[in-house]
C-alpha positions as CSV (number, residue, x, y, z in Angstrom):
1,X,35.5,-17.0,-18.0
2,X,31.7,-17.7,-16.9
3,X,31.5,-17.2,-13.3
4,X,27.4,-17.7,-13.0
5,X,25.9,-16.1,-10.2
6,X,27.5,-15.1,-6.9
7,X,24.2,-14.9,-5.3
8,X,24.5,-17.8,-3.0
9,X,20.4,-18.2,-2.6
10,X,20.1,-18.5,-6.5
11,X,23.2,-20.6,-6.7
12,X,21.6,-22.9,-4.4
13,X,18.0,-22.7,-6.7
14,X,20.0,-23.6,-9.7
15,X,21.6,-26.8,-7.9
16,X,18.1,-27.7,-6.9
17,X,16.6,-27.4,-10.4
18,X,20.0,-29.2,-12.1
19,X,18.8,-31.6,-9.8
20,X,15.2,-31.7,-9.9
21,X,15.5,-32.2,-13.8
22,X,17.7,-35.1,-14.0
23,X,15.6,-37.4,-11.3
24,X,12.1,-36.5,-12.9
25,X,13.3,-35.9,-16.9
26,X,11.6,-32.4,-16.5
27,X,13.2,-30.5,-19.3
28,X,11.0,-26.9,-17.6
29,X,13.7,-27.3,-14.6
30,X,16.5,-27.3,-16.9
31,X,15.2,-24.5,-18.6
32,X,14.5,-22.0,-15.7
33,X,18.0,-23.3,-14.2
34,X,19.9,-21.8,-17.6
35,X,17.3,-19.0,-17.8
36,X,18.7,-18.1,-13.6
37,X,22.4,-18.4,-14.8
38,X,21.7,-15.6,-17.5
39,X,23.8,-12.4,-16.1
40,X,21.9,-10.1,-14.1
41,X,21.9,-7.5,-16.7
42,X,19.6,-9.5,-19.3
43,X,17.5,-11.4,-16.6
44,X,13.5,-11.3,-16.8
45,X,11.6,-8.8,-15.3
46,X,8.0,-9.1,-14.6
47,X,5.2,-6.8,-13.8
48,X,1.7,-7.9,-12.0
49,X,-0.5,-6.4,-14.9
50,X,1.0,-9.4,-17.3
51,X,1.3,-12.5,-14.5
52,X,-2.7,-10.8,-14.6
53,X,-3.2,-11.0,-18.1
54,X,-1.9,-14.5,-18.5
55,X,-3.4,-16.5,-15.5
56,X,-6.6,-17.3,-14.5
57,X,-7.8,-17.4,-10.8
58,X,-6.0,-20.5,-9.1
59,X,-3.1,-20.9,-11.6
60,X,0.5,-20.8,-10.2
61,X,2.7,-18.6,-12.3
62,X,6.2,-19.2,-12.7
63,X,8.9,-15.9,-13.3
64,X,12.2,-17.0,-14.1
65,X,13.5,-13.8,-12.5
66,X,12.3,-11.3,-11.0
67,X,8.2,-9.9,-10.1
68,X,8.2,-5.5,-10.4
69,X,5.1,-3.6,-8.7
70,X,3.8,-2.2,-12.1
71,X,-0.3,-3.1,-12.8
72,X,-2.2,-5.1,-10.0
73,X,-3.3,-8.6,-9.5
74,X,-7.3,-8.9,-10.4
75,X,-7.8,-12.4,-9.2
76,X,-5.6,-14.8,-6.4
77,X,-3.1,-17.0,-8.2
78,X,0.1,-18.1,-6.7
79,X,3.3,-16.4,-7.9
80,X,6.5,-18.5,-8.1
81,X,9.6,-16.6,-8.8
82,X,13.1,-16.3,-7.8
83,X,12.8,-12.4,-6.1
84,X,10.1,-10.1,-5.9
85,X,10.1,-6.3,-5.1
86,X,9.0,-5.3,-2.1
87,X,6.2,-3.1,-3.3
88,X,5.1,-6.3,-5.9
89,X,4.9,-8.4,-2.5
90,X,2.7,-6.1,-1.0
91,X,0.0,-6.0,-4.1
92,X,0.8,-9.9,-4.2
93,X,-0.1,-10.4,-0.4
94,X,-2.8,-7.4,-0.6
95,X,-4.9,-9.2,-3.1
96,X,-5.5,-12.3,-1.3
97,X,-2.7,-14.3,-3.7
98,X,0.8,-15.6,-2.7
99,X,4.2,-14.9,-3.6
100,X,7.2,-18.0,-3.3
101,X,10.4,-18.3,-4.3
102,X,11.5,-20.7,-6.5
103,X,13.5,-22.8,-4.4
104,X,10.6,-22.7,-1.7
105,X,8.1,-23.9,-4.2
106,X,10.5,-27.1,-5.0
107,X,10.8,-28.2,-1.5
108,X,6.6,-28.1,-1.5
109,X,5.9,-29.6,-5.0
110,X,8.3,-30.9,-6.4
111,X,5.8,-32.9,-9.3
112,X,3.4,-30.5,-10.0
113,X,4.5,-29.2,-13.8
114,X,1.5,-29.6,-15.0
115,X,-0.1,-26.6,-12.8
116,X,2.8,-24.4,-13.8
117,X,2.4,-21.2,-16.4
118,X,6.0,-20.0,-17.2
119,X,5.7,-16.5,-17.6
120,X,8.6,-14.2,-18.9
């Protein structure tokens, strides 16, 4: 039987991106809300050094899991994921960019796919 996550923070997230997909048609919600319900064991993990390699200075990066300490940030973009770890924070806040959760970022900007660089 599929239980889904018992994190109630990323239950929440999911509910909000259910949600967010059906009123705007934004099939990336749905997407990221599937890719949250994956088990822990398989979720994505990514470092700095790639959300570096695949941004450019202003983008907003999303990381449908969660942001590791590994490589550094060598330009400010905003991160968008649903945890960090606490060392990746600190390179993230360190270099002048920001870090937000998922569920965070929703509540700010809701309509702004187009800005978005799903990274995973």
């Amino acid at each position: 039987m599929k239980t889904g996550p018992t994190n109630p923070e990323t239950r929440e997230t999911i509910c909000l991106l259910k949600r967010l997909s059906t009123e705007n048609k934004g099939r990336v919600w749905k997407k990221i809300a599937v890719e949250l319900e994956r088990p822990s064991r398989i979720s994505r993990a990514v470092n700095l050094s790639r959300i570096s390699a695949y941004t450019n200075k202003g983008d907003i990066a999303l990381v449908p899991g969660k942001v590791l300490s590994m490589g550094k940030l060598s330009h400010e973009v905003t991160v968008v994921a649903s945890s960090f770890s606490r060392q990746a924070l600190e390179k993230i806040t360190g270099s002048g960019s920001k870090a937000v959760l998922i569920k965070d970022y929703i509540k700010q900007a809701p309509n702004e796919l187009d800005k978005l660089k799903v990274i995973g």
